[in-house]
C-alpha positions in Angstrom: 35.0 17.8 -19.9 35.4 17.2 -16.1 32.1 18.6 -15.2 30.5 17.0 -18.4 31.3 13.7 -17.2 30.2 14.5 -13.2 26.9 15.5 -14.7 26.5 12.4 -16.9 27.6 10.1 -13.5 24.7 12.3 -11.6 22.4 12.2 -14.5 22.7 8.1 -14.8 21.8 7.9 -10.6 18.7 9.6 -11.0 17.5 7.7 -13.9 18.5 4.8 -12.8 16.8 6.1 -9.4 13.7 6.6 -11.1 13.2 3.2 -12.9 13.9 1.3 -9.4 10.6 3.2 -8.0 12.5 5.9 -6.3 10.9 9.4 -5.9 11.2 11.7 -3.1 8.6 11.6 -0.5 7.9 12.8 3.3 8.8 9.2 4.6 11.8 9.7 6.9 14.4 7.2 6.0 13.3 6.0 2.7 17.0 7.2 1.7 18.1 4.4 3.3 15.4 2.1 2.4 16.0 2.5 -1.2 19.7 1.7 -0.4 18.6 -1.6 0.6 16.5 -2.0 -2.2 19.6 -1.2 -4.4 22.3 -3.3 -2.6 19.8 -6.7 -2.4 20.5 -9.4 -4.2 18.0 -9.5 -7.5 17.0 -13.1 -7.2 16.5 -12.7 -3.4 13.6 -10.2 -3.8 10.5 -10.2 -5.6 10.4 -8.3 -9.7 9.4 -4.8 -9.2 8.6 -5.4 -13.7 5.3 -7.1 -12.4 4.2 -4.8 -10.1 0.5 -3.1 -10.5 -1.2 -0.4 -9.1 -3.2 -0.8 -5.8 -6.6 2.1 -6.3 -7.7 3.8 -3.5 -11.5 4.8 -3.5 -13.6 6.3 -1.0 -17.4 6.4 -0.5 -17.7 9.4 2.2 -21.9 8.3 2.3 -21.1 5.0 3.9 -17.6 6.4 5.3 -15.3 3.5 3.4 -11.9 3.4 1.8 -12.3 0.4 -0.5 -8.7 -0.8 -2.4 -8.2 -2.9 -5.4 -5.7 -3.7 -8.3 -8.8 -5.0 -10.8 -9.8 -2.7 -12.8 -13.0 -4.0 -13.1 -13.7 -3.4 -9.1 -12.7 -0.1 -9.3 -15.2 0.6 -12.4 -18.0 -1.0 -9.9 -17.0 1.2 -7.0 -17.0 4.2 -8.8 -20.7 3.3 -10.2 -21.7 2.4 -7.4 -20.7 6.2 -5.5 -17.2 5.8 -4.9 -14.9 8.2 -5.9 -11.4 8.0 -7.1 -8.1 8.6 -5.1 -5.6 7.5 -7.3 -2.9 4.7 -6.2 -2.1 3.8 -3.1 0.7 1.8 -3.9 1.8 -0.9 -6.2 1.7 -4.9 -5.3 2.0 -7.7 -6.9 -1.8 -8.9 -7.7 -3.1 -11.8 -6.6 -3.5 -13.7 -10.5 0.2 -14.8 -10.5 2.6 -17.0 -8.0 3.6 -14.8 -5.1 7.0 -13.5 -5.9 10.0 -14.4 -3.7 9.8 -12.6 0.0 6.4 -11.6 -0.9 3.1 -12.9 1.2 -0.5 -12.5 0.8 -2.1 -9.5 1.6 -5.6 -10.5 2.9 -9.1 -8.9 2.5 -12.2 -9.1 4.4 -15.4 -7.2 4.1 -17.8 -6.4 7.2 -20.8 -5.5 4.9 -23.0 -4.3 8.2 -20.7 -1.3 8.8 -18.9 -0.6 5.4 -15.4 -1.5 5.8 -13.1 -3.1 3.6 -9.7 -4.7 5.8 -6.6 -5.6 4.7 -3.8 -7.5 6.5 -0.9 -10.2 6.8 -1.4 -11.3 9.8 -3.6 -14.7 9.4 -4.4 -14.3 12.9 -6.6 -10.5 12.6 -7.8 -11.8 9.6 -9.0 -14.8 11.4 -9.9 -13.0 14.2 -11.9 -10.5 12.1 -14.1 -13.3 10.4 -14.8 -15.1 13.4 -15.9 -12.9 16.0 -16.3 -9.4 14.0 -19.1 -10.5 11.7 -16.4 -10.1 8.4 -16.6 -12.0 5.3 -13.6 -13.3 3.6 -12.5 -11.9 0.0 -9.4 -13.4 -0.1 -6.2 -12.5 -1.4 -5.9 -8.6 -2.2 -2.5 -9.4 -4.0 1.0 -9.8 -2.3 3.5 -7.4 -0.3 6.7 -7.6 1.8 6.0 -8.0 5.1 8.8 -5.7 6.0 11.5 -3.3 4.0 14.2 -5.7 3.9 13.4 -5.9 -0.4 12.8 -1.8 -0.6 9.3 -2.4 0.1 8.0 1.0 1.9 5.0 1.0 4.7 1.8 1.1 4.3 0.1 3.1 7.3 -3.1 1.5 8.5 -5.3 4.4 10.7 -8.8 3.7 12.2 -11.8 5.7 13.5 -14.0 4.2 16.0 -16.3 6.6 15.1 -16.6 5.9 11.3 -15.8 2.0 11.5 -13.4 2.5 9.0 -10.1 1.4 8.8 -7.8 3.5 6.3 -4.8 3.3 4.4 -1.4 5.6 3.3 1.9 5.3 2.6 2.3 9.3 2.9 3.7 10.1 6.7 2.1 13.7 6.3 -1.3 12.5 4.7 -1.5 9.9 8.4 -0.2 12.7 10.9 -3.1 14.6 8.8 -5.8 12.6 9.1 -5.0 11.9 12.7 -4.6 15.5 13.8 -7.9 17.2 11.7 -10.2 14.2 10.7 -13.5 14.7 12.5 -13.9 11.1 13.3 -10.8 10.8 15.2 -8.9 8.0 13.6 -5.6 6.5 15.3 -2.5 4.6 13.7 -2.8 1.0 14.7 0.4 0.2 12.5 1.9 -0.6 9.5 0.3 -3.2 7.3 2.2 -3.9 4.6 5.4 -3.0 2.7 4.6 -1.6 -1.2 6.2 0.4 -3.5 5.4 3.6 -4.9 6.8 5.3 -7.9 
């Protein structure tokens, strides 16, 4: 009875684990960042319930990773030669209020060299549309700007070469990309905080 109850205790963490977003990954320390996700205070963070999934797709013709949550953009990408690579991560999309410790998650375009860009900061986004020849889409959806609320990072790599910026929340897909991609791409830094489940 002893060991049917330690299994039911162990049992009830992981499922209780796995509805909060938790699944094992490469990322060192996420352990610990789920932690913090369990031990914050519900009404201080934003609700996970009303997440959605943010689609990665590449076009390897034009040499762009392109990321959405509509549905509707990812149907146009894919006609119009993108391929699909699954989920990057989940945010909050951009059609509701931003949720408590969340902010916007900006997007602009550079439609001379292919490359979709996504950040926080105001000030690269600014910087991108007024002397990088970008064009603003707006608000991609919204993220944690750091893992306080169990958000985890989002890796943001570029190639000179390609003139693409690229994004992951797998540790071993970056050290990857950076160590066998042909057109050399580098970690700038992290751009966001999402979830993944």
């Amino acid at each position: 009875m002893k060991l049917q109850t330690s299994f039911l205790a162990l049992l009830g963490i992981v499922v209780s684990k796995s509805f909060s977003g938790a699944m094992p990954t490469d990322n060192e320390g996420e352990l610990q960042v789920l932690e913090r996700r369990d031990a914050a205070a519900p009404q201080a963070c934003g609700d996970v319930t009303k997440l959605v999934p943010f689609f990665r797709l590449w076009n390897g013709a034009v040499k762009n990773d392109y990321y959405t949550t509509s549905i509707q953009e990812k149907q146009a990408a894919l006609a119009a030669g993108y391929s699909d690579e699954g989920v990057a991560g989940w945010i909050w999309p951009n059609t509701t209020q931003p949720e408590l410790q969340t902010i916007p998650f900006y997007h602009v375009v550079n439609d001379q060299v292919h490359n979709d860009f996504y950040t926080i900061a105001t000030s690269e986004r600014d910087n991108a549309l007024n002397n990088l020849g970008y064009r603003n889409l707006g608000i991609a959806g919204y993220v944690y700007p750091d893992g306080a609320c169990g958000g985890l990072p989002l890796f943001r790599l570029w190639s000179n070469a390609a003139q693409n910026d690229f994004y992951t929340m797998s540790a071993g897909e970056r050290n990857n990309v950076i160590a066998s991609d042909s057109d050399r791409y580098i970690l700038e830094n992290t751009a966001a905080f999402l979830f993944r489940f």
